[in-house]
ROROBA-860528 format. One line per 3 residues: their letters; for each residue x, y, z of C-alpha. Coordinates in steps of 0.5 Angstrom, whole numbers, m for minus. Each point is the difference from the previous one (the first is absolute). Layout:
REM ROROBA-860528
a = X/Y/Z  ...
REM end
This chain:
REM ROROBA-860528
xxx = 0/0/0  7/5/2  1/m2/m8
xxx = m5/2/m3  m1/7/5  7/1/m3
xxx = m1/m1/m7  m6/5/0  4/4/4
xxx = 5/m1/m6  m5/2/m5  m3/5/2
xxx = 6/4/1  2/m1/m8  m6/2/m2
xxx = 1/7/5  7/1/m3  m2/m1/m7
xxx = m6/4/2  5/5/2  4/0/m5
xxx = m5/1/m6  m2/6/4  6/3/0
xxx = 1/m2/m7  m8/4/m1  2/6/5
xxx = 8/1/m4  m5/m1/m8  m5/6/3
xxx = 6/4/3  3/0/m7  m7/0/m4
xxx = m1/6/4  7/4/m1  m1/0/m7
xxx = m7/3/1  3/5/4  5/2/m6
xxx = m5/0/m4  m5/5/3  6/4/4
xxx = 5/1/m6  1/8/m1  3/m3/m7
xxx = m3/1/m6  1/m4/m7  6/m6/0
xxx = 3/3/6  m6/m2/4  m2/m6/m5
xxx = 8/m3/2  m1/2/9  m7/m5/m1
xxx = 4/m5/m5  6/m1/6  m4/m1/5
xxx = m4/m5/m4  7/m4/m2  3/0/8
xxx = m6/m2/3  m1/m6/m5  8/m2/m1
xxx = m1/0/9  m7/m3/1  1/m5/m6
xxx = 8/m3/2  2/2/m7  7/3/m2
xxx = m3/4/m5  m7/4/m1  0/4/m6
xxx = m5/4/m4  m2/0/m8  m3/4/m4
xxx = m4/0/m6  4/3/m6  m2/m1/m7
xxx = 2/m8/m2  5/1/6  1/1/7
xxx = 4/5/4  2/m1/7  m3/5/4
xxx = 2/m2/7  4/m5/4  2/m2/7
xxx = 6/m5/1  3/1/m8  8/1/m1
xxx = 0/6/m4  4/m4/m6  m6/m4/m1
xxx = m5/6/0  5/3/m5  0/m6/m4
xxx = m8/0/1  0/6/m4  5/m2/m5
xxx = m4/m6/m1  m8/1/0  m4/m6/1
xxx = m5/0/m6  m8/m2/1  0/m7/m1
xxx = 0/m6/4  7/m1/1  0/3/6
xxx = m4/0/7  m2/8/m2  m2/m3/m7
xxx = m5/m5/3  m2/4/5  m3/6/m4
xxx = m2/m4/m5  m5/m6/5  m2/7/5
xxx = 1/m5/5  6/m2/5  5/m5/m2
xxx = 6/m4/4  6/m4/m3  2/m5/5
xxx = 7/0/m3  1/4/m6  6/m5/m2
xxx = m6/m6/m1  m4/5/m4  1/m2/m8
xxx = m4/7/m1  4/4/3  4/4/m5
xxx = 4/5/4  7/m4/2  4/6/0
xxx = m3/4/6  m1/m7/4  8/m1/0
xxx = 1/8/1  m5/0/7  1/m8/1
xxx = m8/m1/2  m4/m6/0  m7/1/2
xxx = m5/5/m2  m7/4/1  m3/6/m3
xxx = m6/4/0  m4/3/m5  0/8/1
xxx = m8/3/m4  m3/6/0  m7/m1/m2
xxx = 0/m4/m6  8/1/m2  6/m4/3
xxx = 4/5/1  6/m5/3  2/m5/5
xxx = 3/0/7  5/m7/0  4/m3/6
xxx = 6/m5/0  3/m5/5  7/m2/m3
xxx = m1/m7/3  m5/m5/m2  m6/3/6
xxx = m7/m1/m4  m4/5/2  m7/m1/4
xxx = m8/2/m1  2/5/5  6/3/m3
xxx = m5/1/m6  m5/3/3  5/5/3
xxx = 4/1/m6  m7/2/m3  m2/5/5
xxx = 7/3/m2  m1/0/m7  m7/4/2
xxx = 4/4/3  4/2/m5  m5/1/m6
xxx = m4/4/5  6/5/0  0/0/m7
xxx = m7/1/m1  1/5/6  6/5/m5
xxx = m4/m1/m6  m6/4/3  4/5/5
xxx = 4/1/m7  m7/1/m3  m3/3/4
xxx = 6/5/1  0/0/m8  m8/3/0
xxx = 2/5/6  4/3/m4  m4/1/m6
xxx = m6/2/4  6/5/4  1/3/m7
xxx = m8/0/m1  0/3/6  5/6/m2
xxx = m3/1/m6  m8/0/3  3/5/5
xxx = 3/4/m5  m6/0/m4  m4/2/6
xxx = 4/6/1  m1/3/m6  m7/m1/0
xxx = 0/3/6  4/6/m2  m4/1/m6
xxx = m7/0/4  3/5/5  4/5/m3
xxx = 0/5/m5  6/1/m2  2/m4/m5
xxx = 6/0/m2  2/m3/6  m6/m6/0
xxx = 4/0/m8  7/m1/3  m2/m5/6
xxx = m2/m4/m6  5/0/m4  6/m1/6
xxx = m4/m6/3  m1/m3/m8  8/0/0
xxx = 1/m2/7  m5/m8/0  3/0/m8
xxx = 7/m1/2  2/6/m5  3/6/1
xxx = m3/6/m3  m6/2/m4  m5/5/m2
xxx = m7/2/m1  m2/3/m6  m6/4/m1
xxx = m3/0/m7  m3/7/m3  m6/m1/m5
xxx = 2/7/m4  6/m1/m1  1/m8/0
xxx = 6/2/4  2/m5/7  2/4/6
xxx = 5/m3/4  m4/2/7  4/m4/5
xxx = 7/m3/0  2/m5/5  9/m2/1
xxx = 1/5/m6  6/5/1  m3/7/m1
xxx = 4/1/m6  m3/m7/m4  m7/3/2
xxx = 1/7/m3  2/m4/m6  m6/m4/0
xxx = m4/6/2  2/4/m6  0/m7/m6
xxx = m6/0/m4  m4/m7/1  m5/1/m5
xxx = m5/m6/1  1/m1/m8  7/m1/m1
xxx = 2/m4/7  1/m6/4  m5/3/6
xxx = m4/2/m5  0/m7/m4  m3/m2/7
xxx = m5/5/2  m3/m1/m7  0/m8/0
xxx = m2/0/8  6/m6/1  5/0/4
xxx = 7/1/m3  7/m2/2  7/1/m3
xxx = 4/m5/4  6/3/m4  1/7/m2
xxx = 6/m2/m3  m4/m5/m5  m4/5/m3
xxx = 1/2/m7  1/7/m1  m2/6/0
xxx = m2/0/7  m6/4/1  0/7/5
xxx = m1/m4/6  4/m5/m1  6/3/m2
xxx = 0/5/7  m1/m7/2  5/m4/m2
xxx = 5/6/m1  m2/1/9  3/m8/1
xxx = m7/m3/0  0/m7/m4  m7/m3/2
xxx = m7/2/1  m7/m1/m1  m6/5/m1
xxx = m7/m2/2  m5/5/m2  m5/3/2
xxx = m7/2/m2  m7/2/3  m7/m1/m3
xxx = 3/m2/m6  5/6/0  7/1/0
xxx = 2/4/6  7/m2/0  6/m6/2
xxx = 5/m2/5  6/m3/m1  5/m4/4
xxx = 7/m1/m1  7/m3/2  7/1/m2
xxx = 1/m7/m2  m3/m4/m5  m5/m6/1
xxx = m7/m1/m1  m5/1/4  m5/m5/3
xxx = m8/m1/0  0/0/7  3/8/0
xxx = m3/2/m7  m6/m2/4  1/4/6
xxx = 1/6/m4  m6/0/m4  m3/0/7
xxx = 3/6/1  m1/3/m6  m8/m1/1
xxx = 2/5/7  4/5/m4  m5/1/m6
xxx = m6/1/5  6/5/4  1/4/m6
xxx = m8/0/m2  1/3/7  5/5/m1
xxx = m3/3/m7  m7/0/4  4/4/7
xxx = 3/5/m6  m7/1/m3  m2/0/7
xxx = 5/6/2  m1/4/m6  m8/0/1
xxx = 1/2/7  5/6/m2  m4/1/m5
xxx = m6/0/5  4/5/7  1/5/m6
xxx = m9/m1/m2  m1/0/7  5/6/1
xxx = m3/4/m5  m8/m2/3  2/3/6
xxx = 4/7/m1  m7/0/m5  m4/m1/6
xxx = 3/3/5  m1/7/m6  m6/m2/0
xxx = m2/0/6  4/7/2  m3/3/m7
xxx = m8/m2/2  0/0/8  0/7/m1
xxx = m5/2/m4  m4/m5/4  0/3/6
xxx = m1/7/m4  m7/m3/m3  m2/m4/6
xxx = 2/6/5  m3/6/m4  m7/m5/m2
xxx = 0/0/9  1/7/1  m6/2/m4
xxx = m5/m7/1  1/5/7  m2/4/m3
xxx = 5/6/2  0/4/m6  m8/0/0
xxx = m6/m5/m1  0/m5/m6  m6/m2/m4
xxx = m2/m8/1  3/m1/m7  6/4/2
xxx = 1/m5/6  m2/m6/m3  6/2/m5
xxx = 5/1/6  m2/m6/2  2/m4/m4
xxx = 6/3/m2  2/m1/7  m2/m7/0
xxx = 4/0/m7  7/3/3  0/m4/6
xxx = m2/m7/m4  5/3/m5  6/1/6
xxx = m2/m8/4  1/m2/m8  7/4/0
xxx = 1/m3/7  m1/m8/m2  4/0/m6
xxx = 6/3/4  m1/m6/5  m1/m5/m5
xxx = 7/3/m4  4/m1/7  m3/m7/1
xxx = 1/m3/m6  8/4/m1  0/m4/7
xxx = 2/8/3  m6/0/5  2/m2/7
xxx = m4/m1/6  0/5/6  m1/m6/5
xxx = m2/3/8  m3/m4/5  m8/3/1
xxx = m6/m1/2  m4/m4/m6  m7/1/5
xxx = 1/9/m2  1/m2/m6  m5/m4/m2
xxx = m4/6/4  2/6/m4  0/m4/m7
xxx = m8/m1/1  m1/7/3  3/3/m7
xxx = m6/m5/m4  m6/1/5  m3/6/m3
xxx = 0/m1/m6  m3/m7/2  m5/4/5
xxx = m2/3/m7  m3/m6/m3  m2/m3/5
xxx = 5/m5/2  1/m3/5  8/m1/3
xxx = 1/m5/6  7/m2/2  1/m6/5
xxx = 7/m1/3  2/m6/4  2/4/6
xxx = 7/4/0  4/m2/m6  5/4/2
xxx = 7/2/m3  2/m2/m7  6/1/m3
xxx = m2/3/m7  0/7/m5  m5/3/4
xxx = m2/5/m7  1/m5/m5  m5/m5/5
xxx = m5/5/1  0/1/m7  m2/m6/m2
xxx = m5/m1/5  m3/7/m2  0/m3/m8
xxx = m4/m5/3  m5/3/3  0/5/m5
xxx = m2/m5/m6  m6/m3/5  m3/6/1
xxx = 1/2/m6  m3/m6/m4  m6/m2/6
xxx = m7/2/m1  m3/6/4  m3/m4/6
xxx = 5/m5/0  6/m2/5  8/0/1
xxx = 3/m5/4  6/1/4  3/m6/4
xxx = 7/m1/2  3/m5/5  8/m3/1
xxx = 0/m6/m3  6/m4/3  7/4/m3
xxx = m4/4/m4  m5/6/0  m7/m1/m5
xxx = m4/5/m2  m6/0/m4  m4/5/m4
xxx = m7/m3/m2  m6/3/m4  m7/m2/m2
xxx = 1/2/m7  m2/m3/m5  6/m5/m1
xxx = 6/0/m5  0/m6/m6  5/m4/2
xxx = 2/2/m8  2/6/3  3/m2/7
xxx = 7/m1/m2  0/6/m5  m2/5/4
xxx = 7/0/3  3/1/m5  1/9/m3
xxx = m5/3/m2  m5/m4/1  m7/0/3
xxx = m5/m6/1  m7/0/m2  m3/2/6
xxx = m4/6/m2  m4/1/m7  3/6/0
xxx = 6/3/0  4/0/6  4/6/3
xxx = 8/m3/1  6/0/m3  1/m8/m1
xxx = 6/0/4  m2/m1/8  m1/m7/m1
xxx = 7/m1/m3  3/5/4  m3/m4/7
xxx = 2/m6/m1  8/1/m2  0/4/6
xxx = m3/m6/4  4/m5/m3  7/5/2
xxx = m3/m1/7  1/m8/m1  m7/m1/m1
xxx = m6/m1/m5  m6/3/m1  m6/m4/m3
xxx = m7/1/m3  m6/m4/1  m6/1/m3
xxx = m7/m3/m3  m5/4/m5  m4/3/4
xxx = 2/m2/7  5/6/0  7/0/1
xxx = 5/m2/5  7/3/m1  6/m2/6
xxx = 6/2/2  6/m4/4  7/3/2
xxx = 4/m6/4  0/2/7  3/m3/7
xxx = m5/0/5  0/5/6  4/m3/6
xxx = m3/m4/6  m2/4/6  5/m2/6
xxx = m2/m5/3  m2/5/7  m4/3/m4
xxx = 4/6/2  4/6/m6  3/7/2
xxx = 5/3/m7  6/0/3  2/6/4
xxx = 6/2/m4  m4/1/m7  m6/3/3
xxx = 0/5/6  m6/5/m1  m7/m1/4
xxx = m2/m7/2  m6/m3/m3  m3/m7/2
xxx = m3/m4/m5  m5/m5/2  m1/m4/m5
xxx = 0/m9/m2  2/0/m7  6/1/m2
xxx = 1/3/m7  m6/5/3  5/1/6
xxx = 5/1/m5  m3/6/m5  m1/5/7
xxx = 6/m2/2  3/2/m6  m4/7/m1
xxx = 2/2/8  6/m1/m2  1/4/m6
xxx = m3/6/4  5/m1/5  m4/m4/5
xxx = 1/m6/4  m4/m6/0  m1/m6/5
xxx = m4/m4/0  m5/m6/2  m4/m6/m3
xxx = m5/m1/6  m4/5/4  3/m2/7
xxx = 7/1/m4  m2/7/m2  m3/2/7
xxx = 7/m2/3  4/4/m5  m5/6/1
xxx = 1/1/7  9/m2/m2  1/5/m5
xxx = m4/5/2  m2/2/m8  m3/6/m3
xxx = m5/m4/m4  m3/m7/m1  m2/m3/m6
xxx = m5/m5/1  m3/m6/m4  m7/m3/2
xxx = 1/m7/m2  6/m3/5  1/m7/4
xxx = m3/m1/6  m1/7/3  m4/3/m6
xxx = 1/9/m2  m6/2/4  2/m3/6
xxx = 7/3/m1  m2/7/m1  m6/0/7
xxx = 6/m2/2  5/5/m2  m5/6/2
xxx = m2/m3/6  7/0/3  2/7/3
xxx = 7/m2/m3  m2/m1/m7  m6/4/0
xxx = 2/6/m3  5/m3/m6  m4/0/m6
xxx = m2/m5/m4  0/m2/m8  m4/m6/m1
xxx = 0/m3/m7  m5/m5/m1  m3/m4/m6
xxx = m6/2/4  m4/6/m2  m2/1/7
xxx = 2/7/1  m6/2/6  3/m6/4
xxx = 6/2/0  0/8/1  m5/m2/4
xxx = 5/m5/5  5/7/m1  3/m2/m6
xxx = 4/6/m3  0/m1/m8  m4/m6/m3
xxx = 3/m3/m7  m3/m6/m4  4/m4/m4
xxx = 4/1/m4  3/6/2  4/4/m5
xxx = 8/1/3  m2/8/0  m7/m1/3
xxx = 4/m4/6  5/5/1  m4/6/0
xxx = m5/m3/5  6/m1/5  3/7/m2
xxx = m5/2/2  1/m2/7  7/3/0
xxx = 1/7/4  4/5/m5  6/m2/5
xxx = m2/m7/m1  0/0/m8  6/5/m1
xxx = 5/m5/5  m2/m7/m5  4/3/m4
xxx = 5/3/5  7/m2/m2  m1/m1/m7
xxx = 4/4/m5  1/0/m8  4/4/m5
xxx = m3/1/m6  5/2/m6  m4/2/m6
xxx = 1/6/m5  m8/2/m1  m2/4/5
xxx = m7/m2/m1  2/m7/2  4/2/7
xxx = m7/4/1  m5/m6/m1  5/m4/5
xxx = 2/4/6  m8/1/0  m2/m7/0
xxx = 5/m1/5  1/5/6  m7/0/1
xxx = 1/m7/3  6/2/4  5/m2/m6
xxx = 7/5/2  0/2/m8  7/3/m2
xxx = 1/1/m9  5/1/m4  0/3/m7
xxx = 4/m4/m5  5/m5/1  7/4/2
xxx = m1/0/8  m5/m5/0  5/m6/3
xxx = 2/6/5  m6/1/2  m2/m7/2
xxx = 7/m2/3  m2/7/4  m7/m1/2
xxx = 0/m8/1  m7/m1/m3  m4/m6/2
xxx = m1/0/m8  2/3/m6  m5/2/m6
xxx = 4/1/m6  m2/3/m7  4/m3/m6
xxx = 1/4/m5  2/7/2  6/5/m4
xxx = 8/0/2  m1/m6/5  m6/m5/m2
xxx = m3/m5/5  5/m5/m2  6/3/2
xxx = m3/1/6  m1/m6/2  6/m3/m1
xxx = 4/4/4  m6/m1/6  0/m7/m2
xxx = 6/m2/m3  m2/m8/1  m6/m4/3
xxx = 4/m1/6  1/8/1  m2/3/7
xxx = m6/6/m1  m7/1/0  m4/m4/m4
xxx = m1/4/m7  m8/1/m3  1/2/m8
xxx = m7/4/m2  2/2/m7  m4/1/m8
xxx = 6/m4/m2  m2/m6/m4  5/m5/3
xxx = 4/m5/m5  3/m6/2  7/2/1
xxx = m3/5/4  m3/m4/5  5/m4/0
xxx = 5/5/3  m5/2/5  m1/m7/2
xxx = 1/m2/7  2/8/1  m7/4/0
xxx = m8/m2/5  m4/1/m6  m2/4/m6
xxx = m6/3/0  m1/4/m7  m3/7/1
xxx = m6/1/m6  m7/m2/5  5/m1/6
xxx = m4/m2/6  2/5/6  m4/m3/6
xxx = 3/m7/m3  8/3/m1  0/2/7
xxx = m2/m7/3  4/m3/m4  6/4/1
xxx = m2/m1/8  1/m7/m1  6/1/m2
xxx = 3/4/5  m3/m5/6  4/m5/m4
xxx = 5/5/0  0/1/7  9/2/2
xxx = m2/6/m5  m2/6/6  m1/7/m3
xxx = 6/5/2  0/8/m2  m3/5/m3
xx = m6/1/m5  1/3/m7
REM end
């Protein structure tokens, strides 16, 4: 029983040994399988040198693992093999290898191998009849023989082969290994093939890439600049550059003359372009004509076998050292336009690849040259039009001098005697003047919107922008109309959205177009009817509409009646109007950035409107509680009690313009606060408020003995006039409420040391050579408290200002010896000089240039025809208060 129990014992560790071993064998097979596969993955090395680094490793590998003194590796070669690599060969059996190639036959292992596909072993080559090739078995001394096809794909490519030099023969398993090796190696084989290909395409698609990238920027270059000579020379230098050659030239062809032009030259010495630019290259009688005329692509491989005599352009060529050239042509819309032509100083042809790209180029180059004649054309008619445009203006601006004044005379004198001054008129006599009135002052609106639209469409009109109150506005436009509406019997209505605040716009040239469009509806509504006004803040912008219960506008009309001179068909007789307000109103909207629009249906009426973009009004703070900031603003204090902010806004920004401060509060129990804190000299109240209503706060202000005396302005959508006066109200306004309205309201309640001192601190100097001019601003301005020095002319003015430190100067332009200019340039040499701010209040119409050197120098420009007094002083006082380190020192003049 021991025996047996020794006998297994025996037999079990055999097996575990044998197990053990052909483990090692399988773990030694993977290590070598793997480190190929590294190489192959991780080889930095392209092409052979990595092809032999994966060859290497596969032949070490096989020659260890298989016991072998020899492992070696061939490639197909025609009907031949070379050795690619070996592991364990003497040098003088690899240089007899190479002298001696083994041919593809079955002589040989290798032979039998390629030509089978499968593996093949020789126990001993010296008992193989077939065996032909004796003179390498002496030279290496083997005996025993293994080799491995190498496919790719469909294709034997070659074989791995491993030899012993004693008779071993080789088992299943070294087969199998041995297999798996010569996978290997085809594998990096097939691995160089695809990397070589790949890299092969790469750099065909890099080329395309260069070439795509250069067609793009040229393309670029023609869609995005005007000036074509530099689209034509990044043509022809990119042209040169993807073809390999080394200069060209872009010709420009000439129907009249039948001439080429040599436009732009690319690695040509000056001296060859001149030559070239002086050659006659007549279209007739020259290679590049022969091109343009047959639209083929012409080469010359060699100038120096072209028979002669040479052509003009060929010969400043050949004459220059240039040797090859092609010329593409170039053509538009079944036109020649013109040929670009490359060249090299050596001789050769030129390829498909490269004709082929050029052409490409030359599509670009003619569509470059149509360009450039359309730019030329284009330059010539713009001269030509600035010189119309010019003459158009110096006409007009005769005109207008030549037929204002007569005007004025005729609507002047027909005033004077429809006044009857010089006696009592007859019906018929009055009738007469009437209409000769009437007549003047069409004629003089007509002579005004001709000027207007002259500026506009020379693009010399530019906005007057300002920062005011769009509500006054809109109030002041429907005064002008509604006795002419009341006339009729026509109904105005105005609805505004609460406060629409401040708006930063042309307040004339809005208030123009607003007036335009009120004048049409009355004008074109039946008596009886009525004309809607309704304006409102539609997020960043300001809308206004006009609507009317006309009898409507065909939509056959609604696009002409833009246009100049044009009137719809709104009434069956002729209507009065110069055909030019509609024109007029919508470039000058369309200056502001917004758009004016028509909606209309026949006999539905008409619906114009008009929207100006607008950021809205800011929030209030989050207490609910404002004040003007103490160093803009130091006159008598107001306390406005009010919960929207636009609303709280416009009176902020009219007691401000008067030289008042405003504080503020959106709640009733707030403004109690500030009330009794402030001490103010008024209040302005509104009714509608959170929480605490306006009557509440108004029983609660004369009900205290603190508060009782102060009064009290109350501005209200509510017409409850009784209540208020009733309850102690002050002054009672109903919204909307005009700007002037509200100030003199608060005004009002100023004692004359109250009203005098909100301008107190405020002075101006005002530098003008008309004595009328200084007369009208020291009026306006000293009764409001303004300190007023004047200046007659330019010569002193800077002195003057340097000596009295104004809060602001107000200057006129145009003045003899020392103009406006000059005047300020030496106040204000640049943007960043220190001094008061400058208001220019001028008849001079502004050019660009000149608004371009007051840029940045100057407040504002108010022009002194219709100038608005009360509105230039609010404006210059907002301008001081912006301006607050400018304090009046000195005496008046």
């Amino acid at each position: 029983m021991g025996g047996f129990e020794a006998a297994a014992e025996d037999s079990a560790s055999r097996d575990r040994a044998e197990l053990e071993s052909r483990l090692a064998d399988v773990q030694e097979q993977f290590r070598a399988t793997s480190d190929v596969l590294k190489v192959l993955t991780s080889a930095t090395h392209t092409g052979q040198p990595g092809r032999d680094r994966v060859f290497d490793t596969v032949v070490d590998n096989a020659r260890r693992l298989l016991g072998a003194q020899v492992a070696q590796i061939y490639l197909v070669d025609g009907d031949r093999f070379v050795l690619a690599r070996s592991s364990g060969l003497t040098p003088e059996f690899v240089d007899f290898v190479a002298e001696h190639p083994i041919a593809r036959d079955r002589s040989t292992l290798v032979g039998r191998v390629t030509m089978d596909r499968v593996i093949h072993r020789i126990d001993d080559v010296l008992a193989d009849p077939g065996y032909g090739r004796t003179d390498f078995q002496q030279l290496g001394g083997y005996r025993t023989m293994m080799g491995a096809p190498m496919v790719v794909g469909d294709e034997v490519v070659g074989a791995l082969n491993v030899w012993r030099t004693e008779v071993d023969p080789f088992d299943e398993r070294a087969e199998e290994l041995l297999t798996t090796f010569a996978e290997q190696a085809a594998l990096a084989l097939r691995h160089v093939e695809l990397f070589a290909a790949v890299e092969s395409r790469s750099a065909e698609l890099a080329r395309k890439v260069d070439q795509l990238e250069a067609l793009a920027e040229v393309g670029a270059a023609i869609s995005s600049t005007l000036v074509p000579d530099e689209i034509l020379a990044l043509i022809v230098s990119r042209a040169v550059e993807l073809s390999g050659t080394d200069g060209g030239s872009l010709m420009e062809f000439d129907e009249q003359t039948g001439l080429f032009g040599v436009r732009t030259v690319s690695g040509t010495s000056p001296e060859v372009i001149a030559a070239l630019r002086a050659a006659e290259i007549h279209i007739d009688r020259t290679w590049v004509g022969r091109s343009a005329l047959t639209r083929e692509v012409l080469q010359i491989p060699d100038l120096d076998d072209v028979p002669l005599p040479l052509d003009e352009h060929l010969a400043v060529l050949h004459g220059s050292g240039w040797r090859s050239l092609v010329a593409i042509p170039l053509s538009r819309a079944g036109r020649v336009v013109g040929a670009l032509v490359v060249r090299r100083k050596s001789p050769g042809s030129f390829s498909p690849e490269t004709c082929e790209l050029l052409a490409t180029f030359a599509n670009q180059s003619a569509v470059a040259l149509t360009n450039a004649r359309l730019y030329q054309q284009l330059e010539q008619q713009s001269i030509e039009l600035a010189e119309a445009s010019r003459h158009k203006s110096e006409f007009l601006a005769s005109m207008s001098h030549e037929l204002r004044t007569p005007l004025n005379a005729v609507i002047g004198f027909s005033e004077v005697l429809l006044e009857r001054m010089f006696g009592e008129l007859n019906e018929r006599q009055e009738d007469y003047l009437r209409d000769i009135h009437s007549a003047g002052r069409h004629l003089l609106a007509l002579l005004g919107d001709i000027l207007d639209l002259s500026k506009i469409e020379a693009g010399r009109m530019e906005l007057d922008l300002t920062t005011f109150i769009v509500d006054d506005m809109v109030v002041q436009a429907l005064s002008l109309v509604r006795e002419r509406a009341a006339l009729h019997g026509i109904r105005l209505s105005l609805e505004m959205d609460g406060g629409l605040g401040a708006v930063t716009a042309d307040e004339l040239r809005l208030k123009q177009v607003l007036l335009n469009l009120l004048s049409n509806a009355v004008k074109f509504t039946p008596d009886g009817g009525s004309v809607d006004v309704r304006a409102w803040r539609d997020r960043e912008e300001v809308v206004i509409t006009v609507t009317d219960t006309g009898i409507g506008i065909d939509p056959a009309d609604q696009d002409r009646i833009f246009d100049s001179f044009q009137q719809g068909e709104r009434s069956a007789s002729s209507s009065e109007g110069t055909g030019l307000g509609l024109t007029l109103s919508r470039r000058i909207v369309e200056l502001h950035g917004g758009r004016l629009w028509l909606s209309s249906r026949p006999g539905e009426g008409s619906t114009f409107g008009l929207s100006i973009p607008q950021p809205d009004a800011e929030p209030a703070p989050e207490d609910g509680v404002w004040a003007d900031g103490e160093e803009l603003v130091g006159g008598p204090t107001v306390v406005v009690i009010e919960d929207d902010p636009r609303s709280a806004e416009l009176v902020a920004l009219h007691l401000r313009a008067a030289g008042l401060r405003a504080v503020g509060a959106s709640s009733g129990e707030q403004g109690l606060e500030l009330v009794r804190a402030q001490d103010p000299f008024a209040v302005i109240l509104d009714i509608h408020l959170p929480g605490m209503n306006g009557w509440e706060v108004l029983t609660a202000l004369k009900s205290d003995p603190v508060t009782a005396a102060v009064p009290v302005v109350v501005v209200s959508v509510e017409p409850e006039r009784g209540r208020g006066f009733a309850l102690g109200a002050t002054e009672y306004l109903v919204k909307p409420v005009s700007g002037d309205h509200l100030l003199a309201a608060v005004t009002r309640l100023l004692s004359p040391t109250q009203a005098h001192d909100a301008a107190t601190g405020l002075s101006v100097v005002v530098v003008d050579d008309d004595p009328l001019a200084l007369k009208l601003v020291r009026s306006t301005l000293e009764p409001l408290g303004w300190e007023v020095h004047t200046c007659a002319g330019g010569q002193r003015a800077a002195d003057v200002v340097r000596a009295v430190a104004p809060s602001v100067v107000v200057m006129d332009l145009l003045m003899p010896q020392v103009d406006g200019f000059a005047v300020i340039d030496e106040l204000r040499p640049d943007r960043d000089s220190d001094g008061p701010p400058i208001v220019v209040l001028t008849a001079k119409t502004l050019t660009a240039q000149d608004r371009s050197r007051l840029e940045g120098r100057i407040a504002f420009v108010a022009e002194k025809a219709g100038i608005d007094l009360p509105g230039l002083a609010r404006r210059l006082a907002a301008v001081a208060a912006a301006h607050p380190t400018h304090t009046t020192h000195g005496e008046g003049s």
